[in-house]
Backbone bond lengths (Angstrom), bond angles and torsions (degrees), N, CA, C in turn:
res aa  C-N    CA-C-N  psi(-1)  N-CA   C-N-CA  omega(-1)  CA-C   N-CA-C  phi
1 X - - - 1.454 - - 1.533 108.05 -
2 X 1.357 101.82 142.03 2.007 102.90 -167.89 1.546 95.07 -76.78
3 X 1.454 120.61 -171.18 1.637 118.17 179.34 1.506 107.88 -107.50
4 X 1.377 98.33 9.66 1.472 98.22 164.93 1.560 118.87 -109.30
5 X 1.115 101.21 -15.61 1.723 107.89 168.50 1.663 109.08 -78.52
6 X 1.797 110.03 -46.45 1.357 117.33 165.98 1.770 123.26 -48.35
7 X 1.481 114.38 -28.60 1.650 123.75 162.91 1.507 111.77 -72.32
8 X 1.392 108.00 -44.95 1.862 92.08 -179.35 1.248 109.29 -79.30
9 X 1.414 137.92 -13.99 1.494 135.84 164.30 1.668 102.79 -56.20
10 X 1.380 127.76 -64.87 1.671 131.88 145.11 0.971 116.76 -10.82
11 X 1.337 119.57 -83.88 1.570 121.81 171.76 1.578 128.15 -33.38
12 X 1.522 93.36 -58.31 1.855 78.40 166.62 1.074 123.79 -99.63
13 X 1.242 140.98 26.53 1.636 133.62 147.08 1.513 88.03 -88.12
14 X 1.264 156.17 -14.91 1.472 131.25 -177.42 1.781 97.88 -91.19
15 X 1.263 118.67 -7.15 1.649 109.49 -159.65 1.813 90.67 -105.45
16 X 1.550 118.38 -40.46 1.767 131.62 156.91 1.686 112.56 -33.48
17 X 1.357 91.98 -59.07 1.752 96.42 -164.63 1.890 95.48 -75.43
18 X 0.880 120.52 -55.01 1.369 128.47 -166.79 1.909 105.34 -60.02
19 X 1.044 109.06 -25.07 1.297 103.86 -178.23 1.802 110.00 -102.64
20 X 1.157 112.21 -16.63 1.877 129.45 166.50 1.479 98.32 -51.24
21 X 1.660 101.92 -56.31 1.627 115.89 -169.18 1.311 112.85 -78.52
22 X 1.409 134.60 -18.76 1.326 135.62 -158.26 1.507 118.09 65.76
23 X 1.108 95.36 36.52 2.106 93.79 -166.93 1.678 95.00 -97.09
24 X 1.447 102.98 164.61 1.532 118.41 157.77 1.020 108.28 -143.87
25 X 1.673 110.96 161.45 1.453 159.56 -112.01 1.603 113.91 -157.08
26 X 1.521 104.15 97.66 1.728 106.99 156.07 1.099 108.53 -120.29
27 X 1.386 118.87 152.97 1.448 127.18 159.20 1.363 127.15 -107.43
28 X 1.326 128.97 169.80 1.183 133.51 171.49 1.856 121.51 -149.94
29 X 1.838 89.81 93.31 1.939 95.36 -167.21 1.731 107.13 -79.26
30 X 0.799 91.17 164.47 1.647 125.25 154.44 1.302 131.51 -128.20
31 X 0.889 120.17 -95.21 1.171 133.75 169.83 1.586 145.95 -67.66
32 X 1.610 91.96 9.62 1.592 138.26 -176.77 1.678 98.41 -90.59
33 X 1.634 98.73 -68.32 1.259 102.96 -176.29 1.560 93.53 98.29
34 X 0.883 158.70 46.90 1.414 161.46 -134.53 1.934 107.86 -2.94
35 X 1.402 115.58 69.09 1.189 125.29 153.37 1.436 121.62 -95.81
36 X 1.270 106.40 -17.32 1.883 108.88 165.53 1.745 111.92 -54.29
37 X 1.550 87.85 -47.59 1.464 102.13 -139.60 2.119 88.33 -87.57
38 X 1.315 126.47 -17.95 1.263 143.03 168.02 1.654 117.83 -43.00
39 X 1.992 91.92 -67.64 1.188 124.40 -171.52 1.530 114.03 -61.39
40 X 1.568 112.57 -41.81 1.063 125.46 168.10 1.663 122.79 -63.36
41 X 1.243 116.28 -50.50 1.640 113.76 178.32 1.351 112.39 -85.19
42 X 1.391 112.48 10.03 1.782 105.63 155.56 1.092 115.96 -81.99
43 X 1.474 118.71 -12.95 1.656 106.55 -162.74 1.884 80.91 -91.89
44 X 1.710 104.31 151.33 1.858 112.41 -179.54 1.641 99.60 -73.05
45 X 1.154 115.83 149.75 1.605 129.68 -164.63 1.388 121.32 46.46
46 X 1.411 104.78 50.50 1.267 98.22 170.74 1.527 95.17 -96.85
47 X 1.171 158.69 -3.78 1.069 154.40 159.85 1.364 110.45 -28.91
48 X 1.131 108.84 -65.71 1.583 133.18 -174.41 1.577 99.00 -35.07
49 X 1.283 105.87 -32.33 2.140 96.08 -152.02 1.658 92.87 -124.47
50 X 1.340 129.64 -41.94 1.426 140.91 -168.85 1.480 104.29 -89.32
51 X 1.649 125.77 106.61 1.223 131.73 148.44 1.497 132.31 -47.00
52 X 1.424 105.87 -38.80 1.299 111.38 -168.16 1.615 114.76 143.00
53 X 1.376 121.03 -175.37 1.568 116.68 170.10 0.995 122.10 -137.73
54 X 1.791 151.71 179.92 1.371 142.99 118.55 1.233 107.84 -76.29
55 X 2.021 122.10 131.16 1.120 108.36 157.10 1.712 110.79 -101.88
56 X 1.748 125.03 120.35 1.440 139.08 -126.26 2.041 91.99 -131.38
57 X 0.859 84.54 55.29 1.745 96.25 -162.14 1.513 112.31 -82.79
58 X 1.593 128.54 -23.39 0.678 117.89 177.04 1.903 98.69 -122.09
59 X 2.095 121.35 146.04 1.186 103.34 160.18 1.704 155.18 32.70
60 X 1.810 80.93 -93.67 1.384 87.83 172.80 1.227 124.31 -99.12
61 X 1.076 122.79 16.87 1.172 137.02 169.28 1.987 116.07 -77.82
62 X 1.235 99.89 -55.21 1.616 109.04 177.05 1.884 101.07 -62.50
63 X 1.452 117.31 -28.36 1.354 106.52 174.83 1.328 120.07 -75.04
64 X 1.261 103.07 -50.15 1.695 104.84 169.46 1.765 145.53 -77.04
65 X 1.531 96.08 -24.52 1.209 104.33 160.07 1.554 136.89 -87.75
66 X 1.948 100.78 -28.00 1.375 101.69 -179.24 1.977 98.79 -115.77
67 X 1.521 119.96 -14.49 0.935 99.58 158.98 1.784 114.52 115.44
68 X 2.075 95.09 2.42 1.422 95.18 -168.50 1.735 110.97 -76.36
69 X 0.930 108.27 164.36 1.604 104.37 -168.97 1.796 106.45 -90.11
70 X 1.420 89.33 161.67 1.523 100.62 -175.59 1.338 110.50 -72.93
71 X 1.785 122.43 -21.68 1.119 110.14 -170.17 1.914 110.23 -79.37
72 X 1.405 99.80 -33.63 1.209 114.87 179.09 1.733 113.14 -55.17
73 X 1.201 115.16 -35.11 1.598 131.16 175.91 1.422 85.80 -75.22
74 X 1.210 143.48 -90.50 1.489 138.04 -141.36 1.520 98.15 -70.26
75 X 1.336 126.59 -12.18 1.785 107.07 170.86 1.500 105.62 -113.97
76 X 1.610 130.32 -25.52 1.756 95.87 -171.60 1.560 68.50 -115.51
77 X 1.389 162.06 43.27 1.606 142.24 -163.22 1.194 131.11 23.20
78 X 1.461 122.91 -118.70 1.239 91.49 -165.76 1.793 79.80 -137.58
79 X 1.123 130.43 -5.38 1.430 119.11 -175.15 1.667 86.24 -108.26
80 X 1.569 123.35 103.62 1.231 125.97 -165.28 1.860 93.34 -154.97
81 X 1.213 105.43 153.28 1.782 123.41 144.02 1.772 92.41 -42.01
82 X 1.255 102.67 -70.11 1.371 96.88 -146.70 1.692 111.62 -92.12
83 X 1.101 119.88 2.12 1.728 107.07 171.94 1.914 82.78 -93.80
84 X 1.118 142.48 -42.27 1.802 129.43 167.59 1.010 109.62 -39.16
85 X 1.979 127.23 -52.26 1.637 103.74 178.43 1.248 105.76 -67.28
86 X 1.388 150.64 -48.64 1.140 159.12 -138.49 1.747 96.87 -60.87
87 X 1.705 100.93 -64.82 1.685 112.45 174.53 1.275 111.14 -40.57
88 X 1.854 114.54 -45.82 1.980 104.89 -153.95 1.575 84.23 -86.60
89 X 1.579 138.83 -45.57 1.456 116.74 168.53 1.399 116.78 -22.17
90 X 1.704 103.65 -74.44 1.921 102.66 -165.37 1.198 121.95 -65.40
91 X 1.473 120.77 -6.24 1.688 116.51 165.84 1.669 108.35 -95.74
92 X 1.311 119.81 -49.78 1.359 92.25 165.39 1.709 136.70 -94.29
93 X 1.398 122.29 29.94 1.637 137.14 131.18 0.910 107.41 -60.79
94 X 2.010 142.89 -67.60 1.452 140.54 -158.12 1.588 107.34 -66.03
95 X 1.464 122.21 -24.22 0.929 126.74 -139.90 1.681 109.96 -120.05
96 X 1.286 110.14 -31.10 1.484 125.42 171.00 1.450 105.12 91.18
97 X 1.545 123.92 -27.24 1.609 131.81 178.05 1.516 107.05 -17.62
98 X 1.076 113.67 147.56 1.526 130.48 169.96 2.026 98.05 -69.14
99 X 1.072 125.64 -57.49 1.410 139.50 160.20 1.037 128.41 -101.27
100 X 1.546 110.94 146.87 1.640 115.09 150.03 1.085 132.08 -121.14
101 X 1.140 152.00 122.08 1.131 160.97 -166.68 1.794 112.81 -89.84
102 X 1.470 102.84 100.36 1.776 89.36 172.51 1.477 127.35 -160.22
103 X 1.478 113.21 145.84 1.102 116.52 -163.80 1.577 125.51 -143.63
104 X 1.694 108.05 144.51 1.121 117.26 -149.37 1.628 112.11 -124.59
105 X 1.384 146.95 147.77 1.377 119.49 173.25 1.463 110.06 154.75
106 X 1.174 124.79 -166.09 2.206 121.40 -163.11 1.752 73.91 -140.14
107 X 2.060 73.00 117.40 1.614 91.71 177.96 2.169 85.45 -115.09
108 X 0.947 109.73 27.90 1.639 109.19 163.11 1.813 110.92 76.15
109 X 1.080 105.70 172.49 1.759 136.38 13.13 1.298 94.43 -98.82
110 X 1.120 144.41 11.98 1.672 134.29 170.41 1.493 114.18 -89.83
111 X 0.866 128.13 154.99 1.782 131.68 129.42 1.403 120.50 -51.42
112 X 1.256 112.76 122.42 2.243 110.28 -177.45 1.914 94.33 -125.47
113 X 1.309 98.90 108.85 0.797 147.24 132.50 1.792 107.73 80.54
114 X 1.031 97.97 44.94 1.641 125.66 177.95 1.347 113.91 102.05
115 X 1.552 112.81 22.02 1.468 125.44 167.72 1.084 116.16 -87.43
116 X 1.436 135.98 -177.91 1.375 115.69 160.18 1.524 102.22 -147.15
117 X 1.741 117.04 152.46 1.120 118.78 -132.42 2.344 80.96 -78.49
118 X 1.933 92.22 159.47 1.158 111.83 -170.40 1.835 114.32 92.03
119 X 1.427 106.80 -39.46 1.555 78.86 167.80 1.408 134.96 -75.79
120 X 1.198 109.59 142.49 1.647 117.34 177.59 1.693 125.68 -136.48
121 X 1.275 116.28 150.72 1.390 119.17 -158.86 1.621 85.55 -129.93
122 X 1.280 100.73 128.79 1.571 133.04 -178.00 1.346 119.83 -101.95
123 X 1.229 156.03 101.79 1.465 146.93 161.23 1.324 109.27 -119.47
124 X 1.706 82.90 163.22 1.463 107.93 -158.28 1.556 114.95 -130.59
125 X 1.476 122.61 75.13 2.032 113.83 -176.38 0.960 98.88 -47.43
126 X 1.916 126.12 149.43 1.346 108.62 163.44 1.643 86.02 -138.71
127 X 0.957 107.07 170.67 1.507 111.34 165.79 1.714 115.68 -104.66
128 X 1.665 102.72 134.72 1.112 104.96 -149.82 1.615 97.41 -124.54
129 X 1.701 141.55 84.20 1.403 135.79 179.64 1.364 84.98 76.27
130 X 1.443 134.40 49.92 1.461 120.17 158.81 1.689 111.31 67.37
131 X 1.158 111.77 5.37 1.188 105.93 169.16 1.859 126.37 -108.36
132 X 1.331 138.55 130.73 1.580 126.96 -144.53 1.590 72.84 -112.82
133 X 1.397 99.58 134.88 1.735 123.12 162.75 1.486 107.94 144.79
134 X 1.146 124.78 -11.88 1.365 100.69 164.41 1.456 143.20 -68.37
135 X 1.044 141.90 133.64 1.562 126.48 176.45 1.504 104.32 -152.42
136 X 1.368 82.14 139.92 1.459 111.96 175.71 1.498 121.96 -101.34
137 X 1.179 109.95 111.28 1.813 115.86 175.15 1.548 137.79 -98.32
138 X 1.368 152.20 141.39 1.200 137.20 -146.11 1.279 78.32 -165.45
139 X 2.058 105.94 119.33 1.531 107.77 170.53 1.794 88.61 -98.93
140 X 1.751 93.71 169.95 1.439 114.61 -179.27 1.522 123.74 -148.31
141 X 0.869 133.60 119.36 1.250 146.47 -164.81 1.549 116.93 -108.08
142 X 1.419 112.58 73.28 1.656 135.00 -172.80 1.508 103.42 -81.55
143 X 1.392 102.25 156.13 1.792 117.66 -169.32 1.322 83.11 -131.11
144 X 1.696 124.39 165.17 0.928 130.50 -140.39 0.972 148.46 125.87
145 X 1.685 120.29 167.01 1.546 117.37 -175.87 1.802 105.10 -100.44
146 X 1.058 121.60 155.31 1.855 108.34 174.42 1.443 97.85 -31.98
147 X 1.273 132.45 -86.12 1.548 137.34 175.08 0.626 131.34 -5.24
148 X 1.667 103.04 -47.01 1.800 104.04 -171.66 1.581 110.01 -106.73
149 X 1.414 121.49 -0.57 1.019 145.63 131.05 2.096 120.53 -23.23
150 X 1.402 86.44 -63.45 1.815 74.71 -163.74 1.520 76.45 -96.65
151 X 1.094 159.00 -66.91 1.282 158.97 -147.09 1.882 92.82 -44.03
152 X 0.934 110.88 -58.26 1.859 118.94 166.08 1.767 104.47 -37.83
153 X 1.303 93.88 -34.75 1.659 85.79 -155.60 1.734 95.32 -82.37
154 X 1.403 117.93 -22.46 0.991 124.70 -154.81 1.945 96.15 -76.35
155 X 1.271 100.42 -51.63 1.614 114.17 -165.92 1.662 97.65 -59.84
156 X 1.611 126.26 -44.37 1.219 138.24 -169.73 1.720 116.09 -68.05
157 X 1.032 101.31 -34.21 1.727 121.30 165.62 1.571 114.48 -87.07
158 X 0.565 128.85 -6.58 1.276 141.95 170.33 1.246 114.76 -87.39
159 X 1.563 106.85 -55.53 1.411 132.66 162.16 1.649 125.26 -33.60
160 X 1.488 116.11 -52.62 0.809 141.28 162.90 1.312 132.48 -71.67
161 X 0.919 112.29 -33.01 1.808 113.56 167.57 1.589 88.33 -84.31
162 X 1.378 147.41 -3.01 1.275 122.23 176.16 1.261 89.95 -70.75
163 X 1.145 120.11 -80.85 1.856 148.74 -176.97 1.053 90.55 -18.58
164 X 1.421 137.99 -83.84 1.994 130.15 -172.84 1.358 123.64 -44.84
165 X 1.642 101.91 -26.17 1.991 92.46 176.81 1.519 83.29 -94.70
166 X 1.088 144.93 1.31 1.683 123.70 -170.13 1.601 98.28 -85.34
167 X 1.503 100.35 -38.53 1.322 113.64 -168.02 1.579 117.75 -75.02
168 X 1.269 101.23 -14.53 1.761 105.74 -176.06 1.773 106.71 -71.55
């Protein structure tokens, strides 16, 4: 199975479970380029569960649109645990979503900025007793072509927000 057939298998067990539960769904890409947010509104009724996304691809973009702080960029950068929670916070705060889904990381062919290409940092807002701030993060270290790179990232995040609503 290709890793793009392996994401819409993802996609619709996240758009199934999420709509069983009544939950909703924002994301926040990077390094996707909005392939989260793609993969997801192909599958039919994803309306129902998927709000929408930021795609936060460049810098200043994740500061101004989703809200991560400068200090957090100038000490862990921007492929971090913590500029990913920072992103899945500011899309699901702006957004009210039950989740956010978001992801950050060097989908190649370079190294950015003492990273090296294939790693990626995954988070997950979840709501926790009605309360919004938790998130859960999972770095990953993919081999690969750029392509098969975020397409990885796509199935693995996906992956993971299964596991956190399974787990709630």
């Amino acid at each position: 199975m290709s890793l793009n057939q392996r994401a819409a298998v993802r996609a619709r067990q996240v758009v199934e479970l999420f709509t069983a539960r009544g939950l909703t769904l924002v994301s926040a890409e990077s390094l996707t380029g909005g392939l989260i947010g793609a993969t997801l509104t192909g599958i039919p009724g994803a309306s129902a569960v998927y709000w929408g996304g930021a795609i936060t691809y460049a810098t200043s973009m994740k500061a101004r649109v989703l809200g991560v702080s400068s200090e957090t960029i100038d000490h862990h950068s921007v492929i971090s645990a913590q500029t990913v929670s920072e992103m899945a916070l500011g899309a699901q705060q702006d957004t009210g979503a039950d989740f956010a889904l978001a992801v950050t990381g060097v989908a190649g062919p370079d190294p950015q900025d003492g990273h090296n290409v294939g790693e990626v940092w995954v988070g997950v807002a979840c709501p926790r007793d009605g309360v919004i701030g938790k998130v859960v993060t999972r770095a990953y270290n993919f081999d690969g072509t750029r392509s098969e790179i975020r397409w990885k990232t796509v199935v693995e995040a996906l992956q993971l927000l299964l596991e956190e609503v399974m787990g709630d």
